[in-house]
N, C-alpha and C positions, 0 to 999 in steps of 0.2 A: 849814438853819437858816432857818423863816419870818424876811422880811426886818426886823417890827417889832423883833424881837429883835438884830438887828444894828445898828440905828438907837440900839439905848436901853442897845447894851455899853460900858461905860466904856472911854474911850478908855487910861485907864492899864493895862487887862489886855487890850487890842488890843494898845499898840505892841511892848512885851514878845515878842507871838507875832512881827511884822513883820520883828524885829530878830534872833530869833531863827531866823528863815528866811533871813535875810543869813549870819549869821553858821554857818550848817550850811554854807554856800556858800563860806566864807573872803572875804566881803565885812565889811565895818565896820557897826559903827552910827552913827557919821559921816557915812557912805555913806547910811544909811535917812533919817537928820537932813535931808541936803543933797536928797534925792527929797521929805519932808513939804514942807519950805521950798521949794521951787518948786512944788509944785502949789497948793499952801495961801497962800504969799504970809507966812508966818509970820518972826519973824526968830529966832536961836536961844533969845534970851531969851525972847521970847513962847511959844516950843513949850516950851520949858522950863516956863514959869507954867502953860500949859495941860495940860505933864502931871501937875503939880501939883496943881493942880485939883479932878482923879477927874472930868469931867464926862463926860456918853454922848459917844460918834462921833459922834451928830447933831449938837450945840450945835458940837463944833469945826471941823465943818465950816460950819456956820453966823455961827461966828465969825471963820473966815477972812479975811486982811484982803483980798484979792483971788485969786481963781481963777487959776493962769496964764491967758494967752490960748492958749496953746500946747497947753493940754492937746487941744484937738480933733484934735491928729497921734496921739493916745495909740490906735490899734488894736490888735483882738486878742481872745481868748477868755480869761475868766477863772470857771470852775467851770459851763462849758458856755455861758457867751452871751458872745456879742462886744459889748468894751466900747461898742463906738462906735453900738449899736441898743437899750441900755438908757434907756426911756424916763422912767424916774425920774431928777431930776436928782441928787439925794442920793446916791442908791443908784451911778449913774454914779458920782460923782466919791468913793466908797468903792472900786468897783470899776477906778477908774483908779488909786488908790494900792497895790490887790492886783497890778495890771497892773503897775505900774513896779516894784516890790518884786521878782515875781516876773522878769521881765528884769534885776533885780541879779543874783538869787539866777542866775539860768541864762548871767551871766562876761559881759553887755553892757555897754561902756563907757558909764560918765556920760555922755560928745557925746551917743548914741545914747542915752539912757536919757531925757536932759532935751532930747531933740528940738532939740541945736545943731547 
């Protein structure tokens, strides 16, 4: 999928698939909530409003109230590149939310998921 077209997909028919990858894994969507709100900085009400919304993945990551700092421990490949050499910053921090999604989906515990 050229990446402009992931930038401009509503974040309301993203989280849907996100949650839906947790939950083929027997993880929660609690679990996907509490991974958005740490890397995003969102609190639940806020993710709440913004899935509300319908806006693209670009705006809510743009609207982010802060990035973790943490996110830089996030490595790994996700649909062939390792997240941590994605030089797009955007595109990075979409592909750190596929990264830590996908380490729910495959039974890693939240410590290890949210780098405590």
């Amino acid at each position: 999928m050229p990446r402009q077209s992931i930038f401009n997909m509503s974040l309301s028919k993203i989280y849907p698939m996100l949650v839906q990858k947790a939950e083929r894994k027997n993880r929660t969507q609690a679990e996907v909530n509490q991974i958005i709100r740490w890397l995003a900085g969102y609190t639940q009400t806020e993710l709440e409003t913004q899935l509300s919304k319908d806006i693209p993945y670009q705006t809510f990551f743009e609207e982010a109230p802060q990035i973790n700092p943490n996110c830089a421990l996030i490595t790994g490949v996700v649909c062939g590149v390792r997240v941590e050499d994605i030089e797009d910053p955007l595109m990075q921090k979409i592909r750190w939310l596929d990264k830590l999604v996908d380490e729910l989906a495959k039974g890693k515990t939240m410590e290890k998921i949210l780098r405590t």
